[in-house]
Steps between C-alpha positions, in 0.01 A plus 500: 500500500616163506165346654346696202756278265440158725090600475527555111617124441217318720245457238767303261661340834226438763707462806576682791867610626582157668488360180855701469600491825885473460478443090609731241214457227473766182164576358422630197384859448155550459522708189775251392228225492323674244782619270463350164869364419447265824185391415592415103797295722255250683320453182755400340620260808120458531488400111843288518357294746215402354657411155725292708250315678258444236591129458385463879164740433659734784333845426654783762295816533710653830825521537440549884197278549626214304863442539520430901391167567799381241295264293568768182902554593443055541412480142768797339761357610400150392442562165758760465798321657338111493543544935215298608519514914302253735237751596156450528304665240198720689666648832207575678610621821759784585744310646461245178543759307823635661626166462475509126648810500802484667588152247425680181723850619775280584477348194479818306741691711730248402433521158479905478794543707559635855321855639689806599442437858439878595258517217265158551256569180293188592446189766267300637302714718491786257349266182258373721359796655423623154784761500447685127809594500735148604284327226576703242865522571481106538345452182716762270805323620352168421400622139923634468584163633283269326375675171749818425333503146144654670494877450369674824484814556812683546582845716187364777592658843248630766504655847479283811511628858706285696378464844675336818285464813615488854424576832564880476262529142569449190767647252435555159700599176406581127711331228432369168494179431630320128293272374666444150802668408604634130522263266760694265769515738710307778447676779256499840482164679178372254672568204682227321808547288401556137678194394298253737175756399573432121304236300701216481432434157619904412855368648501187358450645162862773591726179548750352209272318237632165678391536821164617353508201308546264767203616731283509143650114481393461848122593512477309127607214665231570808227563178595147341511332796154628595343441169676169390188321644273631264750430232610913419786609408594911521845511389389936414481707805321795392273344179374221594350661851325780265139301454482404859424172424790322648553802770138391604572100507791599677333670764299226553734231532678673744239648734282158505217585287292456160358792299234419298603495132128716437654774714782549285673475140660167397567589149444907553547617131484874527638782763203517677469155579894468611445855702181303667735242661774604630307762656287199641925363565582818704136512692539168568889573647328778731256292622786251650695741606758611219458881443647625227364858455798605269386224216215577253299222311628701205841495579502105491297509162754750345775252588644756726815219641561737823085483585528083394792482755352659794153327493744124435748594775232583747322119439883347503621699850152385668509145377878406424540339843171368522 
């Protein structure tokens, strides 16, 4: 029986039982790997990724096949916590590779706090032998760390055997395995508490009407200060963002860039023209990384202050120490 379990992994993990030889390793359940909740879970890592990378046209396909030789992790954690190590950029060898490795999970482990040491989810060897399952445990705790605002997938668990190789054979044990916990409550060691889960706009907006007004004072000052070179003033929050013409300018002033003026709406003089940029504002926010699947170009257009809020305090927490 548990040769039948080893034998039922070798086609996802080509290696004999040396490979083990005094490791504990869980693998992923066959029937697991084709269970639909898990595989809507890598797309969206898959998906998060790539929107996060676009800058640096880094397009990930595999979560297994493209994730090991740390050039990916390299570039996350640059533009997502402005860490730029002295690695090389192509590791071309193994032992390069391992190298580049073990500086970006020490920098990460640092920033995503220490592992339960009886429960190691991830680690050097694991990331770069492809291991499905360390990846995605990796990456959902980078997404809670770095970018709590991204929706996964929530409830995500499947069945690993656990296998531990010695002289004498090899044990092996069935448990499940959480992926993501549930987002509506507290509990299970991937859950968050609903406070540090909650928008922080949606709290900001429960305080006393001064303390809202002093972070609204804040992030107008961050607006002025960013537009006061092109000689704009916004001294009203919520209507002067609802044509997207000064979201848009804003944008690019702050990420480094020029729109065109053709491929948007200087003087838009109807809905559909103000609808037409600040959806260009909020595609344009994806592409750098700022996902903000909660706001609707509508929302901005209707002068909706809470959806105004979220999209400014998103460009003022990535830029205000900048």
């Amino acid at each position: 029986m548990e040769a039948d379990i080893f034998d039922s992994h070798r086609e996802e993990h080509p290696v004999d039982a040396e490979y083990f030889q005094g490791e504990k390793r869980k693998l992923i359940q066959p029937k697991s790997l084709k269970d639909p909740d898990l595989e809507k879970l890598k797309q969206a890592l898959v998906d998060w990724i790539n929107g996060t990378l676009k800058p640096e046209h880094i397009v990930v396909q595999s979560l297994q096949e493209d994730l090991y030789d740390g050039l990916v992790l390299h570039h996350l954690l640059a533009t997502l916590a402005d860490v730029h190590l002295p690695v090389e950029e192509l590791a071309l060898t193994s032992a390069a590779q391992i190298r580049k490795l073990e500086l970006i999970l020490e920098e990460l482990d640092r920033r995503l706090g220490p592992q339960d040491g009886s429960q190691i989810k991830w680690n050097i060897q694991l990331i770069h032998n492809k291991d499905l399952l360390a990846t995605i445990h990796l990456l959902v705790a980078m997404v809670r760390c770095f970018q709590p605002e991204l929706d996964l997938p929530s409830n995500v668990t499947v069945e690993v055997v656990s296998l531990e190789v010695n002289i004498g054979g090899i044990k092996s044990d069935v448990q499940t395995e959480v992926l993501t916990g549930d987002r509506s409550n507290n509990t299970g060691s991937d859950s968050l508490s609903s406070t540090e889960r909650e928008d922080p706009i949606e709290q900001l907006l429960r305080l006393e009407a001064h303390k809202v007004n002093t972070v609204k004072k804040a992030i107008l000052h961050f607006v002025n200060q960013t537009m006061s070179s092109m000689g704009l003033q916004v001294s009203e929050l919520d209507k002067q963002f609802a044509d997207g013409v000064i979201l848009l300018l804003m944008i690019g002033q702050l990420e480094g860039f020029f729109i065109p003026l053709c491929d948007f709406n200087l003087t838009p003089v109807n809905h559909s023209e103000m609808l037409h940029n600040v959806t260009l504002a909020l595609d344009l926010l994806n592409d750098t990384g700022l996902t903000l699947s909660s706001v609707k170009p509508q929302d901005i257009v209707s002068q909706d202050v809470k959806a105004t809020l979220k999209v400014l305090y998103a460009l003022f927490k990535k830029h205000k120490e900048k």
